[in-house]
RODO-2510 file (C-alpha; in nm, 4 decimals, decimal comma):
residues 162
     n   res          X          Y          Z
     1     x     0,0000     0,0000     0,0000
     2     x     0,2970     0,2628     0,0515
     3     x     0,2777     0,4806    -0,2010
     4     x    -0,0528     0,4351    -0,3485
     5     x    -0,3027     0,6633    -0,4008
     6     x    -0,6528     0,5079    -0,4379
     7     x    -0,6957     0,3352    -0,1490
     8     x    -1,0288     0,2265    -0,1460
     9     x    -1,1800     0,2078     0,2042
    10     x    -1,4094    -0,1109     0,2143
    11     x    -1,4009    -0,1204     0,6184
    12     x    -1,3788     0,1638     0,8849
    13     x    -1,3221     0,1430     1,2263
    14     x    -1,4960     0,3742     1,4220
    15     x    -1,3765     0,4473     1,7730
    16     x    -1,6679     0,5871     2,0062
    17     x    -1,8389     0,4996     2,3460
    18     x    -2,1469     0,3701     2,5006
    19     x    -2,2372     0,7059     2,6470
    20     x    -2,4451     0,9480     2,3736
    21     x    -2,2237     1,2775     2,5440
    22     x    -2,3590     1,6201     2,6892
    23     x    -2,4405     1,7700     2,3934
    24     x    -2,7322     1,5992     2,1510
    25     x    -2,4686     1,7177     1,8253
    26     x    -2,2756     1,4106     1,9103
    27     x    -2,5413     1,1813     1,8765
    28     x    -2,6689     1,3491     1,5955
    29     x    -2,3050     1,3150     1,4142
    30     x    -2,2845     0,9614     1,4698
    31     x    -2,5995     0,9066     1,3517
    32     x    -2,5333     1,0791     1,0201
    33     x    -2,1660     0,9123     1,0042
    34     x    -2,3237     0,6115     0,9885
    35     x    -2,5830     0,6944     0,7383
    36     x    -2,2800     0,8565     0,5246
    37     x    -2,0929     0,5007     0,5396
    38     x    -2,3862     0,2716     0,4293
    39     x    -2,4490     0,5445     0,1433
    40     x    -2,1350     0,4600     0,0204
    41     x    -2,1588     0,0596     0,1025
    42     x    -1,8384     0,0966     0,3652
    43     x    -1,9139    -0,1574     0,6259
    44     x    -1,8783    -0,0657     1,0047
    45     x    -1,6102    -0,2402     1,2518
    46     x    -1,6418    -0,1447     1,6228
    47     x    -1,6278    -0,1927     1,9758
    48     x    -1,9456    -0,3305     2,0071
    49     x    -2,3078    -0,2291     2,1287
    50     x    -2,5770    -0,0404     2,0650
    51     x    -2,5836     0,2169     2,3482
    52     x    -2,4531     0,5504     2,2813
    53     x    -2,2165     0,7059     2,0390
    54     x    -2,1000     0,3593     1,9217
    55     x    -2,4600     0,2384     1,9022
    56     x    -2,5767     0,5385     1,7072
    57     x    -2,3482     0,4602     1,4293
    58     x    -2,3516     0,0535     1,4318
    59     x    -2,7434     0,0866     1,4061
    60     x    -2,7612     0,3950     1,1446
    61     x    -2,5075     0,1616     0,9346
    62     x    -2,6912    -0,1830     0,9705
    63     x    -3,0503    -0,0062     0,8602
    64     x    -2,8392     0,1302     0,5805
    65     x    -2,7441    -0,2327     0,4715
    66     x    -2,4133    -0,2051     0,4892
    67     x    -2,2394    -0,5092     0,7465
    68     x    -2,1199    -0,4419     1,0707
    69     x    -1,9010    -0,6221     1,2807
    70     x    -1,8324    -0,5471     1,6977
    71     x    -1,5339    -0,6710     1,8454
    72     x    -1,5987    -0,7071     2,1676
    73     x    -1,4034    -0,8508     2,4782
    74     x    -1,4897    -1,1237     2,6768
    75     x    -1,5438    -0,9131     3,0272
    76     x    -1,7529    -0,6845     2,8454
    77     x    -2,0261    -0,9469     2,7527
    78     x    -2,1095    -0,9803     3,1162
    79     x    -2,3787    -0,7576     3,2198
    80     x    -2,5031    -0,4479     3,0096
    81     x    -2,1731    -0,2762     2,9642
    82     x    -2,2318    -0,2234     2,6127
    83     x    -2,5980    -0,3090     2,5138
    84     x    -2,7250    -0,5784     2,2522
    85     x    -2,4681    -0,6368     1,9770
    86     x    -2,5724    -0,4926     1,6147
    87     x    -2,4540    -0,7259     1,3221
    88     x    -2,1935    -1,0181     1,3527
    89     x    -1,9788    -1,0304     1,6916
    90     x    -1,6616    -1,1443     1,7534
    91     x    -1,5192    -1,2431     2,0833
    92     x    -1,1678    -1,1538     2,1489
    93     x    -0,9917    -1,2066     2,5427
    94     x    -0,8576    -0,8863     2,5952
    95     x    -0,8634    -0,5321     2,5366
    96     x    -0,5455    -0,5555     2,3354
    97     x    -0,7042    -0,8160     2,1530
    98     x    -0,9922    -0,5783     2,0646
    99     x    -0,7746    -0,3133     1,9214
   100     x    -0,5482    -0,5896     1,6595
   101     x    -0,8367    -0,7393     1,5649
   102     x    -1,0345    -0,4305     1,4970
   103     x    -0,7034    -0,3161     1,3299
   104     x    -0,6404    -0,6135     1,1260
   105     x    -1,0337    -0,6026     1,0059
   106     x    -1,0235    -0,1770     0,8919
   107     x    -0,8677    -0,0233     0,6074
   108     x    -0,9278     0,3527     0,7733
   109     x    -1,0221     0,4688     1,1188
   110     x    -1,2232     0,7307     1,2618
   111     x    -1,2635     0,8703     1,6289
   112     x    -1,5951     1,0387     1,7439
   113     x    -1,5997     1,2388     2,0293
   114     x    -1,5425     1,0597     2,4096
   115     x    -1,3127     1,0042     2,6731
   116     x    -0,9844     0,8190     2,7778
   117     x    -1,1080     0,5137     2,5902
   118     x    -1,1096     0,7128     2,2470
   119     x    -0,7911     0,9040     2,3301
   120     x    -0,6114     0,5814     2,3624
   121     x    -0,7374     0,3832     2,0988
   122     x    -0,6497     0,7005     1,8389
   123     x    -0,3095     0,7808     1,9983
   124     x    -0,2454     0,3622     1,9699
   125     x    -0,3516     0,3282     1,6032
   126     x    -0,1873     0,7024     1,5422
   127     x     0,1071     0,5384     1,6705
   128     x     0,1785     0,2612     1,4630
   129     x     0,1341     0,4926     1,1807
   130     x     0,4251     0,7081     1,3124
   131     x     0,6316     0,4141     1,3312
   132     x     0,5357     0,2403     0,9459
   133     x     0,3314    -0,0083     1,0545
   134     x     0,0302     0,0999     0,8707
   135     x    -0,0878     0,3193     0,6033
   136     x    -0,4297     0,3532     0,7050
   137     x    -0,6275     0,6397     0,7022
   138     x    -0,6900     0,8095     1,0279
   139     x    -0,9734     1,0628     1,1224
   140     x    -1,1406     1,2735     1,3875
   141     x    -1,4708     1,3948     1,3743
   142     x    -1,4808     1,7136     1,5106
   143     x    -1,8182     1,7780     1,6674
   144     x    -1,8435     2,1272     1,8386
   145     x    -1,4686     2,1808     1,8915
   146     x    -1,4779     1,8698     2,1165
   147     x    -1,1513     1,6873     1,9511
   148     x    -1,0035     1,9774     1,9069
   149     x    -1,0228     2,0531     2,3119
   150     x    -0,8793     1,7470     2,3907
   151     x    -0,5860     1,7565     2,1816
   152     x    -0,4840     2,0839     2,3105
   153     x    -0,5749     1,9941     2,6328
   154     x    -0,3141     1,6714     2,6032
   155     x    -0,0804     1,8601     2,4354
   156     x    -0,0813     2,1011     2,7531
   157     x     0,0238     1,8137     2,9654
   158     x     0,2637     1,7010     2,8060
   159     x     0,4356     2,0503     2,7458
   160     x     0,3691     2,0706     3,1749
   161     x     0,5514     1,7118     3,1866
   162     x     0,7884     1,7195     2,9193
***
């Protein structure tokens, strides 16, 4: 893939949580991100559930027709951590699991608005792009300034650390 140009982006791997946010515009966004990727027949891979952010976009993309696979952990099918699964599961054991297989399965990634859980599945994935590893596509969707707070608010402490 180094080098080429059209890359064409069968799978995405949207990183979100179960929580819809404070503000309805992030709800709304997901929502519409998924409509945007059935449109154009991309098929979903995520962290599972249909509660929140995550859920917003797994269900807007399955109504669309488009597949969508969750990768979910083993501890999180216990309970109602993450809601009813949407599409095809797969069970991984770990955390780290999640994130390779969810990796391995995407040709692009996006990261909707949320909390340490986003952060560190972007910076991970953002990562192994700074060191070669991958090629893929990354993205954040910007809703209301909310990414754009949180970088600058990480880039803060590290400047304070560093």
């Amino acid at each position: 893939m180094a080098g080429s140009s059209s890359h064409h982006i069968r799978n995405i791997c949207v990183f979100g949580g179960s929580s819809s946010g404070k503000e309805k515009e992030f709800l709304e966004s997901a929502n519409h991100l998924g409509q945007v990727l059935a449109e154009r027949k991309i098929h979903l891979v995520y962290g599972g559930g249909n509660l929140g952010l995550m859920g917003g976009v797994a269900i807007a993309v399955f109504l669309g027709g488009s597949q969508v696979l969750e990768v979910v952990p083993e501890a999180l099918t216990k309970g109602d951590i993450i809601g009813k699964t949407i599409g095809e599961e797969l069970q991984v054991s770990t955390m780290y699991d999640r994130l390779n297989a969810m990796f391995n399965y995407a040709d692009a990634f996006i990261a909707l608005p949320g909390g340490l859980g986003r952060l560190e599945e972007i910076f991970h994935i953002s990562s192994w792009a700074q060191l070669h590893i991958h090629h893929k596509p990354i993205g954040l969707l910007n809703v209301n300034g909310f990414i754009i707070i949180c970088c600058l608010f990480l880039i803060k402490l590290w400047n304070r650390n560093f």
